[in-house]
PDB file of N, H, CA, C and O in Angstrom:
ATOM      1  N   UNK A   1       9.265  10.074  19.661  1.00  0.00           N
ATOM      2  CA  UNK A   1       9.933  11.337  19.729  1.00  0.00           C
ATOM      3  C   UNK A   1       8.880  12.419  20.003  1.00  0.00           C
ATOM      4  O   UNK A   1       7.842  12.422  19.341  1.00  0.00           O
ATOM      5  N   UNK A   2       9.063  13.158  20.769  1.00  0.00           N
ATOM      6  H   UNK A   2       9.906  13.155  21.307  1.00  0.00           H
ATOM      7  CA  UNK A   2       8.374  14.032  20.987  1.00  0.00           C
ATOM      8  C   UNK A   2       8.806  15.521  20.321  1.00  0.00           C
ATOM      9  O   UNK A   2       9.922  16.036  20.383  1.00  0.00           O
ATOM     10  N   UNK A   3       7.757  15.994  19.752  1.00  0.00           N
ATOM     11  H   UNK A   3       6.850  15.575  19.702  1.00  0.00           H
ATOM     12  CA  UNK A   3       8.119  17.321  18.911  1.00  0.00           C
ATOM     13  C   UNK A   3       6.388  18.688  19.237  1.00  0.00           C
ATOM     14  O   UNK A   3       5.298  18.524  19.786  1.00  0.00           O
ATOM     15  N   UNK A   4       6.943  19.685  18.652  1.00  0.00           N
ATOM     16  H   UNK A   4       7.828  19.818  18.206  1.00  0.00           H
ATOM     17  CA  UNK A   4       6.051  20.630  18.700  1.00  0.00           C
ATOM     18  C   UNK A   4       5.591  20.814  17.204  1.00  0.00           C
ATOM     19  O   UNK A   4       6.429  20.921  16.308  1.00  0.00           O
ATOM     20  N   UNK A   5       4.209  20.849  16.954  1.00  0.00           N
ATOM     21  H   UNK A   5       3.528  20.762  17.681  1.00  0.00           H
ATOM     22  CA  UNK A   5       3.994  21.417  15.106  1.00  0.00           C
ATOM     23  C   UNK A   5       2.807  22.113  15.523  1.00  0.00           C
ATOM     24  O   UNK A   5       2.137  22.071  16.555  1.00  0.00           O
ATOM     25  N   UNK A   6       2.701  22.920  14.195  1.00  0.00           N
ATOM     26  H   UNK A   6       3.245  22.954  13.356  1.00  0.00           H
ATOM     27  CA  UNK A   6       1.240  23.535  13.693  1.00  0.00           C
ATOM     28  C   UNK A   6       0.398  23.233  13.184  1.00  0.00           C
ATOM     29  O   UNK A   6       0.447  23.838  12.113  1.00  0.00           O
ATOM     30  N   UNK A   7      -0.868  22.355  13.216  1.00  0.00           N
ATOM     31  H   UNK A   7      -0.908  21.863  14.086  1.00  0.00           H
ATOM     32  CA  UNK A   7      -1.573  22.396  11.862  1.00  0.00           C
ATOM     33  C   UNK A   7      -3.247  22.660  12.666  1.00  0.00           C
ATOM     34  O   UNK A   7      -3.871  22.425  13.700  1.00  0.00           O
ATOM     35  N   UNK A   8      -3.356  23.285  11.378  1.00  0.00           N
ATOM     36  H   UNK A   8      -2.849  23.476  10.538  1.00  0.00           H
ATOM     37  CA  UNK A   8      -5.106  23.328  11.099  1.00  0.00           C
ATOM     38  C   UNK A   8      -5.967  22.490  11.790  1.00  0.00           C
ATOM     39  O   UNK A   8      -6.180  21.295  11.580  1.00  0.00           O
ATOM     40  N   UNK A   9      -6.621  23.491  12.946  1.00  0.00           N
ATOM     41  H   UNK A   9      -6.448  24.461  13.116  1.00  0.00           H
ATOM     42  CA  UNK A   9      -7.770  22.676  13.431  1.00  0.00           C
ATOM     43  C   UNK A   9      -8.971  21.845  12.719  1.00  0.00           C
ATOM     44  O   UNK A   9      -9.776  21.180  13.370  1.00  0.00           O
ATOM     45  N   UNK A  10      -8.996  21.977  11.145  1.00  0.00           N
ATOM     46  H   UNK A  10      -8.342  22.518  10.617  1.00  0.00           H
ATOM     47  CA  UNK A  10      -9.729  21.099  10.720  1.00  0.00           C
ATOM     48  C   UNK A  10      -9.128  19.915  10.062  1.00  0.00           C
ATOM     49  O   UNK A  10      -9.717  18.946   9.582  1.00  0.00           O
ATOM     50  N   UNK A  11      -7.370  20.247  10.141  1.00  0.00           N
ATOM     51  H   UNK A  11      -6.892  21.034  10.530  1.00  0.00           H
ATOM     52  CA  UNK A  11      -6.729  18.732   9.613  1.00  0.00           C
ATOM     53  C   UNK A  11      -7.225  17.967  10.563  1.00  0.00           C
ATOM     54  O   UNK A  11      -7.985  17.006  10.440  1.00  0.00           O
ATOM     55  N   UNK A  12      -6.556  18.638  11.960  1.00  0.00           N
ATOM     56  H   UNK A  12      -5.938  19.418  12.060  1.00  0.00           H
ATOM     57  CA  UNK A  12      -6.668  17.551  12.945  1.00  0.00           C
ATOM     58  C   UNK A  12      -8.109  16.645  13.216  1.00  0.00           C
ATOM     59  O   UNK A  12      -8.047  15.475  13.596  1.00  0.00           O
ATOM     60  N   UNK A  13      -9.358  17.323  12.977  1.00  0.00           N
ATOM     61  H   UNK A  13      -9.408  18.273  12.669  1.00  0.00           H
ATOM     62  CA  UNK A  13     -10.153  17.082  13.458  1.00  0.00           C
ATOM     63  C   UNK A  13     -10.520  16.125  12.125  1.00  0.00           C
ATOM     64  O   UNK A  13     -11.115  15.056  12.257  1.00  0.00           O
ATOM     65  N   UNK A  14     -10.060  16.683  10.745  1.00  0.00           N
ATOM     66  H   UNK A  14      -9.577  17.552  10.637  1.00  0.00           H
ATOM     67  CA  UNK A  14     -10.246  14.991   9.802  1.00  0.00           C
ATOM     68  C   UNK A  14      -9.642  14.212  10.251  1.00  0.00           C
ATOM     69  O   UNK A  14     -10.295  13.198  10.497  1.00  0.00           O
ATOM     70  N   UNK A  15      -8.321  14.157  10.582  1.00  0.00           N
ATOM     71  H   UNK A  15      -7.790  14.981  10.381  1.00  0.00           H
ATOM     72  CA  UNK A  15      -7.447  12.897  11.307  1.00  0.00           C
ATOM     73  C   UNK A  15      -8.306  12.014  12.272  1.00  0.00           C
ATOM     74  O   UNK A  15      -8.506  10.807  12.408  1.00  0.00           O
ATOM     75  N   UNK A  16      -8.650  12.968  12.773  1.00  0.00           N
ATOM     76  H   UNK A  16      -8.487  13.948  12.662  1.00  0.00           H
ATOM     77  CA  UNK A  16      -9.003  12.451  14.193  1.00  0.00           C
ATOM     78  C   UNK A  16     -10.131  11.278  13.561  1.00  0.00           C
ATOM     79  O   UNK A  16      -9.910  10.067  13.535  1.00  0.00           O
ATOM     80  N   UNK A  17     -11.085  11.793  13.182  1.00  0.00           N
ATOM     81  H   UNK A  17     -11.264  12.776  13.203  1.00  0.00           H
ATOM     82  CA  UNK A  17     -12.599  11.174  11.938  1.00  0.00           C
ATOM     83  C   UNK A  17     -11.908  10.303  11.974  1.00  0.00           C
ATOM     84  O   UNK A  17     -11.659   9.633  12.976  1.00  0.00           O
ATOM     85  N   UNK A  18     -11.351  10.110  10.587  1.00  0.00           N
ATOM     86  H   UNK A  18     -11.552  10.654   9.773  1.00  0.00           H
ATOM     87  CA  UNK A  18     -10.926   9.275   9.388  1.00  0.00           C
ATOM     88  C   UNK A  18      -9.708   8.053  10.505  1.00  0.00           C
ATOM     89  O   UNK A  18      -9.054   7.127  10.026  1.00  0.00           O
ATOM     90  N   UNK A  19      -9.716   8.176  10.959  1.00  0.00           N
ATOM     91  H   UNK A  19     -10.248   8.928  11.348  1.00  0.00           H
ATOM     92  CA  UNK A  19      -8.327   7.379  11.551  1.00  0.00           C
ATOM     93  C   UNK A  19      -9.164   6.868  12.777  1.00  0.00           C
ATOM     94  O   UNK A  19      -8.544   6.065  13.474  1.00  0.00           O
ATOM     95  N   UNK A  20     -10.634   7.206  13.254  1.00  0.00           N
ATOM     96  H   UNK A  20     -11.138   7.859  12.688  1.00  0.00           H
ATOM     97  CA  UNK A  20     -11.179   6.408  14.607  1.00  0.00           C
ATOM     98  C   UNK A  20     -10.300   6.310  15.593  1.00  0.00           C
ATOM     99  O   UNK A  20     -10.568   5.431  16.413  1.00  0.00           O
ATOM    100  N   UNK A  21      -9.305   6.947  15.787  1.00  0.00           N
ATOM    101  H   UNK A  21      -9.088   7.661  15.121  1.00  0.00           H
ATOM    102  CA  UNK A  21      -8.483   6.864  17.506  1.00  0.00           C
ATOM    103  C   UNK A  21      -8.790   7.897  18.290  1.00  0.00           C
ATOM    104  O   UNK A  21      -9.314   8.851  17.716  1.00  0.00           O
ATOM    105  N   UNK A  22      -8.648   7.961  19.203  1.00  0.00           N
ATOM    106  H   UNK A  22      -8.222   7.186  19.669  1.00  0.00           H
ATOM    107  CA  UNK A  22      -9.436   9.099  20.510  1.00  0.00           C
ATOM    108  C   UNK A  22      -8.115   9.785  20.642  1.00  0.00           C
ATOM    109  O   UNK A  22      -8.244  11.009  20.612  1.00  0.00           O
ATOM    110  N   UNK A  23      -6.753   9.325  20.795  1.00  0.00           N
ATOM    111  H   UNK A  23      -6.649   8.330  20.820  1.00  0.00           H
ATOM    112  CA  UNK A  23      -5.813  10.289  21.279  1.00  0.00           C
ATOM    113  C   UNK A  23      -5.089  11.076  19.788  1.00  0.00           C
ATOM    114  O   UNK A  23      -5.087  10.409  18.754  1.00  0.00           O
ATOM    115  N   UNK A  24      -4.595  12.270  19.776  1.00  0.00           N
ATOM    116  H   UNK A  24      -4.597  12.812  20.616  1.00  0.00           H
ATOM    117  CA  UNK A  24      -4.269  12.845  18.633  1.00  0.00           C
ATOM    118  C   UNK A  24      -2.569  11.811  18.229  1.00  0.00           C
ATOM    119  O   UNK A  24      -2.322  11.132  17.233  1.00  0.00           O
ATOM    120  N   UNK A  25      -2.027  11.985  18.994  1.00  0.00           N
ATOM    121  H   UNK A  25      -2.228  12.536  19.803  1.00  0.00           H
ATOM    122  CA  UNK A  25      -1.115  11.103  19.011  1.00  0.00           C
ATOM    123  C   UNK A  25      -0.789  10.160  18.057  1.00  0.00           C
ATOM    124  O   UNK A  25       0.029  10.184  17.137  1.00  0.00           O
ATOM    125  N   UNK A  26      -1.974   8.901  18.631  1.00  0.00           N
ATOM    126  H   UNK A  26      -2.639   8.882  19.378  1.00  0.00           H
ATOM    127  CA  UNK A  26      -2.042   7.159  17.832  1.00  0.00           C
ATOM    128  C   UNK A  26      -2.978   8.033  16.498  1.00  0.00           C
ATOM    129  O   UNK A  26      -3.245   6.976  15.927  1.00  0.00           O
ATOM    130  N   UNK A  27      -3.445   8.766  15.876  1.00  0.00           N
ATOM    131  H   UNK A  27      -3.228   9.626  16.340  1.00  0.00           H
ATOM    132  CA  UNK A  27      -4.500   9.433  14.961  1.00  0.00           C
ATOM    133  C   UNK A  27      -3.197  10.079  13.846  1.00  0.00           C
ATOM    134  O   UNK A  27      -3.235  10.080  12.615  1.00  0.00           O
ATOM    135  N   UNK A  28      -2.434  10.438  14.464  1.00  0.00           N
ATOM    136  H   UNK A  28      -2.403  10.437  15.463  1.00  0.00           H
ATOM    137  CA  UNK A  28      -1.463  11.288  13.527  1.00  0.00           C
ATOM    138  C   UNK A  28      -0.269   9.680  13.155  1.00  0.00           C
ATOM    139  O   UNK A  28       0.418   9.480  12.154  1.00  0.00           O
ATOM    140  N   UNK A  29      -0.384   9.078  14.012  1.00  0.00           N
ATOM    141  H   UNK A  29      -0.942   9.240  14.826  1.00  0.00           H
ATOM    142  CA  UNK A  29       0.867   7.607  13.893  1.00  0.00           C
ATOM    143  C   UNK A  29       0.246   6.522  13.058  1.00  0.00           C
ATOM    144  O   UNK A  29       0.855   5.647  12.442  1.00  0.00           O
ATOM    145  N   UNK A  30      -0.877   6.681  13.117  1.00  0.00           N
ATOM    146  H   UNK A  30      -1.371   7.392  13.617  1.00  0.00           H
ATOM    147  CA  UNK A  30      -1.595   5.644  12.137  1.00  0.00           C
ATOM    148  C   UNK A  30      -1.609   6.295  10.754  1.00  0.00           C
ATOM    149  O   UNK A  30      -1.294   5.749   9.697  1.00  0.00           O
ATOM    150  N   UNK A  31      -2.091   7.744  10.963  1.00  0.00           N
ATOM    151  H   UNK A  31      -2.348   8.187  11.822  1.00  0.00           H
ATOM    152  CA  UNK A  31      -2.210   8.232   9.266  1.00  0.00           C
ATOM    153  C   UNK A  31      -0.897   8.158   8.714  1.00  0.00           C
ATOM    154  O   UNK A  31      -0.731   7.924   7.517  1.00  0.00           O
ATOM    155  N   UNK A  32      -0.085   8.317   9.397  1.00  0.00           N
ATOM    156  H   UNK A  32      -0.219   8.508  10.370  1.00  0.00           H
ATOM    157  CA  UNK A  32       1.485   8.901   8.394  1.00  0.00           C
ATOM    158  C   UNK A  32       1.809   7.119   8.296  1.00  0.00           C
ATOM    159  O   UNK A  32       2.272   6.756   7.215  1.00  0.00           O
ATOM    160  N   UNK A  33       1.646   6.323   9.073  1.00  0.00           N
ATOM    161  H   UNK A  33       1.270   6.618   9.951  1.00  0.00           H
ATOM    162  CA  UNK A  33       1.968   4.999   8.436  1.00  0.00           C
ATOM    163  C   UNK A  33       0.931   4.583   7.203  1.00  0.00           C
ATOM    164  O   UNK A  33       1.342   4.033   6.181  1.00  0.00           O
ATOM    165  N   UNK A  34      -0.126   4.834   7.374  1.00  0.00           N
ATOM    166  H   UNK A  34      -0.460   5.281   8.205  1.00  0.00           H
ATOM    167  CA  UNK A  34      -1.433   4.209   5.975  1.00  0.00           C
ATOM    168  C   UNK A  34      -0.512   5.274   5.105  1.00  0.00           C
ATOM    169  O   UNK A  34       0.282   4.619   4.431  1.00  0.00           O
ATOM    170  N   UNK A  35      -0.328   6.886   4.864  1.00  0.00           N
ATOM    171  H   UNK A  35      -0.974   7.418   5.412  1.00  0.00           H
ATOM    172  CA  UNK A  35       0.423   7.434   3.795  1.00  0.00           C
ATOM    173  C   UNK A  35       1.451   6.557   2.783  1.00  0.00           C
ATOM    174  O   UNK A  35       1.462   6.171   1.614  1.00  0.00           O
ATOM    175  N   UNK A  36       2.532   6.476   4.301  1.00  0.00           N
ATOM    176  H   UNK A  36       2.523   6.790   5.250  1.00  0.00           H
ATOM    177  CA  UNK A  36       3.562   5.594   3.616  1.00  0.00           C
ATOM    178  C   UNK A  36       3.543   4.044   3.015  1.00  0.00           C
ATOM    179  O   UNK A  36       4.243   3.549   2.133  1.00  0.00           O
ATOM    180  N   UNK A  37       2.590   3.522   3.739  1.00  0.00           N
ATOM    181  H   UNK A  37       2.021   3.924   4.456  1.00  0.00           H
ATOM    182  CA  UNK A  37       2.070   1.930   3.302  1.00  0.00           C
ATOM    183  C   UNK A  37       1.590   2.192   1.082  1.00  0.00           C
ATOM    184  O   UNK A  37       1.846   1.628   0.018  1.00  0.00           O
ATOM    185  N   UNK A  38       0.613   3.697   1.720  1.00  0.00           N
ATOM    186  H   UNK A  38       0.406   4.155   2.584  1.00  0.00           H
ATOM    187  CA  UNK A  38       0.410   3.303   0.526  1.00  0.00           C
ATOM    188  C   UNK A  38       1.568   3.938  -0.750  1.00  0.00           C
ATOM    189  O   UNK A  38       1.650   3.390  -1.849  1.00  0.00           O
ATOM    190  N   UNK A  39       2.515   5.327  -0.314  1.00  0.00           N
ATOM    191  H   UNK A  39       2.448   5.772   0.579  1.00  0.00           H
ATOM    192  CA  UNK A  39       3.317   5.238  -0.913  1.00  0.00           C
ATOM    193  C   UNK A  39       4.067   4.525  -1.621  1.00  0.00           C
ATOM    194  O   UNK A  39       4.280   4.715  -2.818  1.00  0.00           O
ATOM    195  N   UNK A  40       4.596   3.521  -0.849  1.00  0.00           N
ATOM    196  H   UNK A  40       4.423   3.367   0.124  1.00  0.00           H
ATOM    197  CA  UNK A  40       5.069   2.213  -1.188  1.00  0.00           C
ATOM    198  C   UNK A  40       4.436   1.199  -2.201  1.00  0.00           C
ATOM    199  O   UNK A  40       5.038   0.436  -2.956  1.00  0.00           O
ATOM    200  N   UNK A  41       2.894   1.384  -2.025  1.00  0.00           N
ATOM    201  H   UNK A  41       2.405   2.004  -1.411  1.00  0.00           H
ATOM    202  CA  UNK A  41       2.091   0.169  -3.174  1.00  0.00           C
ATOM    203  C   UNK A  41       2.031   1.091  -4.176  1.00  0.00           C
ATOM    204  O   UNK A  41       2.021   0.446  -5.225  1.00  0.00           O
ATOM    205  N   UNK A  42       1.979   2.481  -4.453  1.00  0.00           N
ATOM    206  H   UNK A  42       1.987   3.004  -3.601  1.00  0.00           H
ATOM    207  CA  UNK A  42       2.026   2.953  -5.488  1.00  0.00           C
ATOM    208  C   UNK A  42       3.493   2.795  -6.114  1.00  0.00           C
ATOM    209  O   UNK A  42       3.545   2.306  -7.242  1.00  0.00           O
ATOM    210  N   UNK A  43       4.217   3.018  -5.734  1.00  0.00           N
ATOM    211  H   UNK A  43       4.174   3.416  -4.817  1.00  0.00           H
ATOM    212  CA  UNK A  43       5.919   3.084  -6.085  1.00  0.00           C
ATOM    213  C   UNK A  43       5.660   1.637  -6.794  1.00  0.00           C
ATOM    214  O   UNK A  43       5.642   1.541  -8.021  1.00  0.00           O
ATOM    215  N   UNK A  44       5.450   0.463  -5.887  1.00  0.00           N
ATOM    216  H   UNK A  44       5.464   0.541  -4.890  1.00  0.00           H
ATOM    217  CA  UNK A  44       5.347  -0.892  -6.819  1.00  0.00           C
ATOM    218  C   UNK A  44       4.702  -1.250  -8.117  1.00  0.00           C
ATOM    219  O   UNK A  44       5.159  -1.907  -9.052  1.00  0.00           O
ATOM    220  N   UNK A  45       3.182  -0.494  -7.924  1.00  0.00           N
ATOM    221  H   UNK A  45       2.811   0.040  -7.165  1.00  0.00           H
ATOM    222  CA  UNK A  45       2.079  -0.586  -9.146  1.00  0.00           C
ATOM    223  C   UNK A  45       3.265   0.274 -10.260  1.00  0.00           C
ATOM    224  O   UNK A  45       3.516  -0.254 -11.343  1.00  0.00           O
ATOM    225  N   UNK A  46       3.787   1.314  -9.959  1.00  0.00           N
ATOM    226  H   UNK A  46       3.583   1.743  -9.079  1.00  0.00           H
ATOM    227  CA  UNK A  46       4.234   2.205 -10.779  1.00  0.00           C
ATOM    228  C   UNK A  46       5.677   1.374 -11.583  1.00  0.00           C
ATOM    229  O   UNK A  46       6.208   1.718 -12.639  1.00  0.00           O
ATOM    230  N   UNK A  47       5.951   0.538 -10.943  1.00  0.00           N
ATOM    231  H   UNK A  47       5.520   0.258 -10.086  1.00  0.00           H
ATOM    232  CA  UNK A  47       7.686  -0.245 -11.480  1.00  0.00           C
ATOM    233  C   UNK A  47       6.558  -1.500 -12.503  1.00  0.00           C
ATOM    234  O   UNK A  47       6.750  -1.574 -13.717  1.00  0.00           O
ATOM    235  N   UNK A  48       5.626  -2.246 -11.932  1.00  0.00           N
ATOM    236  H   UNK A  48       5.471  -2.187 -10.946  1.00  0.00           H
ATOM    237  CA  UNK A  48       5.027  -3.511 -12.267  1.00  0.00           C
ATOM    238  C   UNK A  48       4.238  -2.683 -13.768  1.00  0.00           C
ATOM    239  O   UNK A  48       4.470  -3.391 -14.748  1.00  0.00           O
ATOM    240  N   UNK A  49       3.516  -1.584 -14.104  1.00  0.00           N
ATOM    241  H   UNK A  49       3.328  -1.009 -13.308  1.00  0.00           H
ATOM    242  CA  UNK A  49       3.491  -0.959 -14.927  1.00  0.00           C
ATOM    243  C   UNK A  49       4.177  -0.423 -16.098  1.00  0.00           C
ATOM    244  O   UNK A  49       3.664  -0.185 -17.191  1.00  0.00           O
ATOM    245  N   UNK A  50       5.785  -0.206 -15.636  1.00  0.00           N
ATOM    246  H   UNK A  50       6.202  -0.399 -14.748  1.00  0.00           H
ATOM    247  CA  UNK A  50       7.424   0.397 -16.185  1.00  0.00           C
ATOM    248  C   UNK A  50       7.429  -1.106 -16.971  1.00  0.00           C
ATOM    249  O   UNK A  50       7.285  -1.244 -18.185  1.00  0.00           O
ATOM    250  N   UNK A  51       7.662  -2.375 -15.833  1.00  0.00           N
ATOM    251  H   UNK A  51       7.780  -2.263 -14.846  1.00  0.00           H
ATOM    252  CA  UNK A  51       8.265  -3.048 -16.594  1.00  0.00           C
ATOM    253  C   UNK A  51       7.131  -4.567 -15.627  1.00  0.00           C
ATOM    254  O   UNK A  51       6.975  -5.095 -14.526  1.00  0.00           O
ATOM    255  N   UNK A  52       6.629  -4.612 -17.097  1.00  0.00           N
ATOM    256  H   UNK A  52       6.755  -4.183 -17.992  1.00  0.00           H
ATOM    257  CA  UNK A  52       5.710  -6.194 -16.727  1.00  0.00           C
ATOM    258  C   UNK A  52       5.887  -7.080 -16.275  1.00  0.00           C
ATOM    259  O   UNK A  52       7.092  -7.248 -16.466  1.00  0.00           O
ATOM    260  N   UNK A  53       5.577  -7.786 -15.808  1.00  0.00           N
ATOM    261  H   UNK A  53       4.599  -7.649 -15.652  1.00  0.00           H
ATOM    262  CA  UNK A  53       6.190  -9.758 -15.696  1.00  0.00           C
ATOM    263  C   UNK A  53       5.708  -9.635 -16.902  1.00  0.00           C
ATOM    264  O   UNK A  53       4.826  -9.038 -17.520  1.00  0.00           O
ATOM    265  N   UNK A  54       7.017 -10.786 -17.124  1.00  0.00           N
ATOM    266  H   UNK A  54       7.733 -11.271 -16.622  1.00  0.00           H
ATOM    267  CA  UNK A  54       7.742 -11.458 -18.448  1.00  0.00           C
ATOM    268  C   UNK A  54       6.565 -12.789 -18.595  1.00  0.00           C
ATOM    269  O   UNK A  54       6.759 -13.490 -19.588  1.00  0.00           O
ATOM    270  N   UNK A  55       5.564 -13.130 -17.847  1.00  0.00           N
ATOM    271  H   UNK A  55       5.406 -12.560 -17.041  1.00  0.00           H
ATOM    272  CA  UNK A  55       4.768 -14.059 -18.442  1.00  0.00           C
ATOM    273  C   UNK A  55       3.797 -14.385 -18.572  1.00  0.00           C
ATOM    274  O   UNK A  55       3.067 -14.114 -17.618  1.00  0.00           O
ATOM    275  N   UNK A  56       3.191 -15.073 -19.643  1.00  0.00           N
ATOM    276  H   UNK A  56       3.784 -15.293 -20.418  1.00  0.00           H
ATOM    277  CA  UNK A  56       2.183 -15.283 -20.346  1.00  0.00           C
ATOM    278  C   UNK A  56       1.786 -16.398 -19.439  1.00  0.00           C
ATOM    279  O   UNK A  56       2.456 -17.410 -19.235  1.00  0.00           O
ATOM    280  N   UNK A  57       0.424 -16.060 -18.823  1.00  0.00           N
ATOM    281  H   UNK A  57      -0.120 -15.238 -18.988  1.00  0.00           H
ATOM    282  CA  UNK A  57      -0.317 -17.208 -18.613  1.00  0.00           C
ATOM    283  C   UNK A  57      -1.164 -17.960 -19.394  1.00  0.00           C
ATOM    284  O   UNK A  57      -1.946 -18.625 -18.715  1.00  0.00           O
ATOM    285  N   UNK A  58      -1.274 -18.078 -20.495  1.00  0.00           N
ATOM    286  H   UNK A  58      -0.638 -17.537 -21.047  1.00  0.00           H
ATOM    287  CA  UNK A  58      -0.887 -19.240 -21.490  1.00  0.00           C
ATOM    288  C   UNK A  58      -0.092 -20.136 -21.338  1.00  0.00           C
ATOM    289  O   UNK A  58      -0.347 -21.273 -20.941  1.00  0.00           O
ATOM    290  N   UNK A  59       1.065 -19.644 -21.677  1.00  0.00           N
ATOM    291  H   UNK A  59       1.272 -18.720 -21.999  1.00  0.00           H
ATOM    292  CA  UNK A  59       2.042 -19.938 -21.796  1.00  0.00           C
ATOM    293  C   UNK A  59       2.362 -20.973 -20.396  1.00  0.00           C
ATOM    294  O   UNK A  59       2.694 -22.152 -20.524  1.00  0.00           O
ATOM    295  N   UNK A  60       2.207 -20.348 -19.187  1.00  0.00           N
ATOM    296  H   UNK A  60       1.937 -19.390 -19.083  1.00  0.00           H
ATOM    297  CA  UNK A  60       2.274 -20.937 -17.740  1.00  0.00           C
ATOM    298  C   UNK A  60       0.905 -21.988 -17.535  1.00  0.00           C
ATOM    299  O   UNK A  60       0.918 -22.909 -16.718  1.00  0.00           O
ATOM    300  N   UNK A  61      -0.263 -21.678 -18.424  1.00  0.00           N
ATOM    301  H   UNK A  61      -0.273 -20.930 -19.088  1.00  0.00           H
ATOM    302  CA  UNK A  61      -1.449 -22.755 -18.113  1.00  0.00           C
ATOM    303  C   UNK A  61      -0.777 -24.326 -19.395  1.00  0.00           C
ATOM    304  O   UNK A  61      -0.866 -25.500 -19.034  1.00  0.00           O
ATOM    305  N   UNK A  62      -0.276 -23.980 -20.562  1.00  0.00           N
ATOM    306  H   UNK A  62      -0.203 -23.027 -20.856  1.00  0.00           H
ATOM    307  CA  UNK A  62       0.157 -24.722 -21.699  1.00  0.00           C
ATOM    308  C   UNK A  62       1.808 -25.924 -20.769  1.00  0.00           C
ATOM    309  O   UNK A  62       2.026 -27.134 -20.810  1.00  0.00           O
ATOM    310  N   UNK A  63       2.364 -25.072 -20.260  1.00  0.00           N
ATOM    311  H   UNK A  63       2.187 -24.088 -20.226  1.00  0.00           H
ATOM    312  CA  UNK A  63       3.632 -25.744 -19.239  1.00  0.00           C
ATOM    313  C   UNK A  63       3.496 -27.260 -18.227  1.00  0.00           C
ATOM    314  O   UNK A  63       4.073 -28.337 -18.079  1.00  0.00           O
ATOM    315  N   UNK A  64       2.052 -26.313 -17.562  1.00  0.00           N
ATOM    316  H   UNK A  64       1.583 -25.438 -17.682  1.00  0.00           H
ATOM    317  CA  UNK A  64       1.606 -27.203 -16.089  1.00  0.00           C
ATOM    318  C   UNK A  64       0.711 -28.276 -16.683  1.00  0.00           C
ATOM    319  O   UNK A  64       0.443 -29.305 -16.063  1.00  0.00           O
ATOM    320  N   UNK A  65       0.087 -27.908 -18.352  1.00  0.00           N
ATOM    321  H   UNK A  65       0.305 -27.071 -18.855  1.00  0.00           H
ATOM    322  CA  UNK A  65      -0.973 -29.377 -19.125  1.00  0.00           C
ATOM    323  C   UNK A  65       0.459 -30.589 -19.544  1.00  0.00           C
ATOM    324  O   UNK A  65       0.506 -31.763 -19.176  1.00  0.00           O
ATOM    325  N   UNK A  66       1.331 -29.981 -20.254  1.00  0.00           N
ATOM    326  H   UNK A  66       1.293 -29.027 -20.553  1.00  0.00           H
ATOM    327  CA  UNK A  66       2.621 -30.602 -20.573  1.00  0.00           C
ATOM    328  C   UNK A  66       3.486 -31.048 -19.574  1.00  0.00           C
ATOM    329  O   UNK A  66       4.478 -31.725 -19.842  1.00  0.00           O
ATOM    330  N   UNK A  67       3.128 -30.661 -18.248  1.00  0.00           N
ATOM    331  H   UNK A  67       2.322 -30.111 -18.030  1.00  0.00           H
ATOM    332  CA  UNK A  67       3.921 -31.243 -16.960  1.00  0.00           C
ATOM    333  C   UNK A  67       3.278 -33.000 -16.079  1.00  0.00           C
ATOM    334  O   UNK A  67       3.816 -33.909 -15.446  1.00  0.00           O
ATOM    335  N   UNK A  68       2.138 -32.727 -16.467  1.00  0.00           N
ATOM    336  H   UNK A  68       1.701 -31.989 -16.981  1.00  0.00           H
ATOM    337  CA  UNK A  68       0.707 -33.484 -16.229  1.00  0.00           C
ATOM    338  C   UNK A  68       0.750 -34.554 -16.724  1.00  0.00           C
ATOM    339  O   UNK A  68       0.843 -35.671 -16.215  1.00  0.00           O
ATOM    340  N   UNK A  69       0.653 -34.088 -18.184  1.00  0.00           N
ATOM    341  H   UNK A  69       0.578 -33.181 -18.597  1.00  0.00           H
ATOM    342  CA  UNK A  69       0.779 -35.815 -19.135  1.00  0.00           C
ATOM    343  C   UNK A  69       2.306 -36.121 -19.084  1.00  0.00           C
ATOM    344  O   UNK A  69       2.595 -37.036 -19.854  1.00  0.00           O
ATOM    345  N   UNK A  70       3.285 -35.652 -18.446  1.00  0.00           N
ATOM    346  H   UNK A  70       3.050 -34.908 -17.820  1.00  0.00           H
ATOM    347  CA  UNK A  70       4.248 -36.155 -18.765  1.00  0.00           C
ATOM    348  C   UNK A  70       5.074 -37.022 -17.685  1.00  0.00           C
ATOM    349  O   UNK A  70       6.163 -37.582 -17.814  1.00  0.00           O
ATOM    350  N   UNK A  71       4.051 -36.939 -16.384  1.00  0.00           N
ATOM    351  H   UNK A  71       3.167 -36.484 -16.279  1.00  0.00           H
ATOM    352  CA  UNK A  71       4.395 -37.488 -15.367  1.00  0.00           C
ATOM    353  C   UNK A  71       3.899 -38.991 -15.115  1.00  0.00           C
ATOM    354  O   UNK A  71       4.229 -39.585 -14.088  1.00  0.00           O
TER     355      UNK A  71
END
């Protein structure tokens, strides 16, 4: 999609840095995807934090010794 915006000649020119692409374009399409990529792993860390896995690796190492001798 093509659009018109404003920003700060020194955003752009961190973008430009930090993101290694030559056209402003692929520089602004890569950052807003790494944003949202990491949006997303935070949103997850933040639920896996809320609410734990339910298991004890004990519990899962004690299962797979009792699966072993029992085969």
């Amino acid at each position: 999609m093509r659009t018109t915006v404003t920003l700060p000649d020194n955003l752009i020119k961190q973008t430009m840095r930090l993101s290694r692409k030559s056209r402003l374009s692929d520089a602004l399409v890569s950052t807003l995807q790494e944003h949202f990529d990491l949006k997303k792993r935070l949103a997850l860390l933040d639920e896996l934090l809320d609410n734990p896995v339910p298991h004890d690796w004990r519990k899962i190492k004690r299962d797979r010794r009792r699966k072993k001798w029992s085969s």
